[in-house]
C-alpha positions as CSV (number, residue, x, y, z in Angstrom):
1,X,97.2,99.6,106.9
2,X,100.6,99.1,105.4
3,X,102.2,101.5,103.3
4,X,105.3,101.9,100.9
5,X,106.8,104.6,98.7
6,X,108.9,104.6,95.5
7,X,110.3,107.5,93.4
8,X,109.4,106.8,90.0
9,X,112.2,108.8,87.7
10,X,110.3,108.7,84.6
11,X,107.2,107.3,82.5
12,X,109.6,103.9,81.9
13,X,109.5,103.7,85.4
14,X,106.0,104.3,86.0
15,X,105.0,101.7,83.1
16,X,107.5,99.0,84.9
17,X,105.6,99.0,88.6
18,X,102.2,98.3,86.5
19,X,104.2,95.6,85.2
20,X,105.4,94.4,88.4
21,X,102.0,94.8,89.9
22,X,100.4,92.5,87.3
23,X,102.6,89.9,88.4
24,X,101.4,90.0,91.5
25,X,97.3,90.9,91.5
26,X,94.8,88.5,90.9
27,X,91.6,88.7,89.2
28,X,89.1,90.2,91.7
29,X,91.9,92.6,92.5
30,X,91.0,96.2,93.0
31,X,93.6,99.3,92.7
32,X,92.9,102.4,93.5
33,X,94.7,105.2,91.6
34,X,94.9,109.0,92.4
35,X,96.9,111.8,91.8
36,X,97.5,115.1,89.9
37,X,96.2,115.4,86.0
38,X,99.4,114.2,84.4
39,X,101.2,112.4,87.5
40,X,101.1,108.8,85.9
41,X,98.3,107.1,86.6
42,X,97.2,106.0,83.0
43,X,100.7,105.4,82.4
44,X,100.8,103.0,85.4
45,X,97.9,101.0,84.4
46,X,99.5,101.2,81.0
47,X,102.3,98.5,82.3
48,X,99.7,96.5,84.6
49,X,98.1,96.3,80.7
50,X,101.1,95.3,79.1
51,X,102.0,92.4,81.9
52,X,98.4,91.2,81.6
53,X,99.3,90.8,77.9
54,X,96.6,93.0,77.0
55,X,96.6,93.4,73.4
56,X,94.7,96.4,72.6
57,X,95.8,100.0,73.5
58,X,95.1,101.7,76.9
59,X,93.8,105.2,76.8
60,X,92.4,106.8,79.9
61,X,88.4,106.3,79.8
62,X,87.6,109.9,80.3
63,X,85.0,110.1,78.4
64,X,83.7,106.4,78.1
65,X,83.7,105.8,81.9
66,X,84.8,102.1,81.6
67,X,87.0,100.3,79.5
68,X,87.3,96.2,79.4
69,X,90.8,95.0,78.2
70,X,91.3,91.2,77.9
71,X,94.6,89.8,78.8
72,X,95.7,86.6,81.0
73,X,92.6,87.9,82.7
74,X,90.1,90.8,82.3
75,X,91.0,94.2,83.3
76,X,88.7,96.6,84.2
77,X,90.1,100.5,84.0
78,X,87.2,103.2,85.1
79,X,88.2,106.9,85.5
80,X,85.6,108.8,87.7
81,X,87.3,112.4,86.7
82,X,84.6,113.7,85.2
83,X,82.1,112.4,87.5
84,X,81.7,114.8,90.7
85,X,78.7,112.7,92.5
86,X,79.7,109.3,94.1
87,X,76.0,108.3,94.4
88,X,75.5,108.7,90.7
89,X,78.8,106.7,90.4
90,X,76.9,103.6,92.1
91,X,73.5,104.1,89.5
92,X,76.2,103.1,87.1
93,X,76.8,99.7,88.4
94,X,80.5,100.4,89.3
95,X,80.4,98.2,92.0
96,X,79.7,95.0,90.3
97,X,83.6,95.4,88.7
98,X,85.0,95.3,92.2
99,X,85.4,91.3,93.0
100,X,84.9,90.1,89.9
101,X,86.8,88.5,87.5
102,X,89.0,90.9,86.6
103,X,91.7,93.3,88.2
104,X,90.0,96.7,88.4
105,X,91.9,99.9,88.2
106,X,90.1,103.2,88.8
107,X,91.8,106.1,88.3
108,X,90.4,109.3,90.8
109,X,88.7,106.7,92.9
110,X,88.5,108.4,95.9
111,X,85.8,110.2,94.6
112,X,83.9,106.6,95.6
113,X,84.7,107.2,99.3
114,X,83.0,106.5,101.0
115,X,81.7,103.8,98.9
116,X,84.9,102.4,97.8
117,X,85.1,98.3,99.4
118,X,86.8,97.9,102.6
119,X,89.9,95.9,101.3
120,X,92.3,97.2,98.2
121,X,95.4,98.6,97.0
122,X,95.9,102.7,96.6
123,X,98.7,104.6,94.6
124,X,99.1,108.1,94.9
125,X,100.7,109.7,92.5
126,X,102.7,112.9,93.1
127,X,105.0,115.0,91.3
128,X,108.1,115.2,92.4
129,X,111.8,116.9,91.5
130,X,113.0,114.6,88.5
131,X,110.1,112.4,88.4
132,X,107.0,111.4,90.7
133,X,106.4,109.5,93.7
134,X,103.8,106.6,94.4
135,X,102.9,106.3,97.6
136,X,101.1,102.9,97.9
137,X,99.0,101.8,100.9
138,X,97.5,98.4,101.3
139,X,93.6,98.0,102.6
140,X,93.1,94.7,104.2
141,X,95.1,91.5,105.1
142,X,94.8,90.4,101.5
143,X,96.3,93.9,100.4
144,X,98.9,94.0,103.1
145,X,100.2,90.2,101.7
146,X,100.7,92.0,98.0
147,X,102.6,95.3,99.3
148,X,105.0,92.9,101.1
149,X,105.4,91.1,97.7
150,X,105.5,94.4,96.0
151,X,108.8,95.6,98.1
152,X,110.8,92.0,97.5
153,X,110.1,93.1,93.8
154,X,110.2,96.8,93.3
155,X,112.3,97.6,96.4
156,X,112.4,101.2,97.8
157,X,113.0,104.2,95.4
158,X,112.4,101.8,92.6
């Protein structure tokens, strides 16, 4: 398990390491996203939307569960926040977006553990004086490969 942090001054900056990270993922990609209500997180996938050349506007799926963007290839953003059981997470099929043909982001997924898959890439979010801080941690040899990319791109305190 490798891990890396950047200080994220503001929602600009937040937007930009999506964008840097869609240069990056491939479909079948998974990203784990937690923090905080308000830390970033939508924001984040936001810019992976925007370098994906997703045309439509990202919202967070609160409500809706799921949301399919198409872009230079599908992107899958689920938000569990309002779902408190993980095994009723899995009657939902959630697992049949992680592998697929998309990138999938889901935001609060570690309610999944411990159902989440064994390999993937997780940002924490966390407030911090003037801005927030993303604390990323890589999940598998795969994973580990795309943090070392991440750093020759985003650098430290980014």
């Amino acid at each position: 398990m490798t891990e890396m942090e950047l200080w994220l001054k503001d929602a600009g900056a937040t937007r930009k390491l999506g964008q840097e990270l869609a240069g990056i993922l491939s479909p079948g990609d998974i990203l784990i996203l937690s923090g905080e209500l308000g830390t970033g997180k939508t924001t984040l996938t936001q810019g992976l939307a925007q370098g994906l050349e997703v045309s439509t506007p990202v919202t967070s799926p609160t409500f809706t569960l799921i949301q399919e963007h198409q872009g230079r290839c599908p992107l899958y953003h689920i938000d569990l926040y309002r779902l408190e059981d993980p095994e009723a997470m899995l009657e939902l099929g959630l697992e049949e977006y992680f592998g697929g043909e998309g990138i999938t982001v889901v935001e609060w997924g570690e309610r999944l553990d411990p159902y989440l898959p064994p390999a993937f890439l997780q940002i924490k979010l966390e407030y911090a004086p003037e801005g927030r801080r993303a604390i990323i941690t890589a999940r598998g040899p795969a994973y580990e490969h795309l943090l070392e990319e991440l750093k020759k791109i985003a650098g430290p305190g980014s």
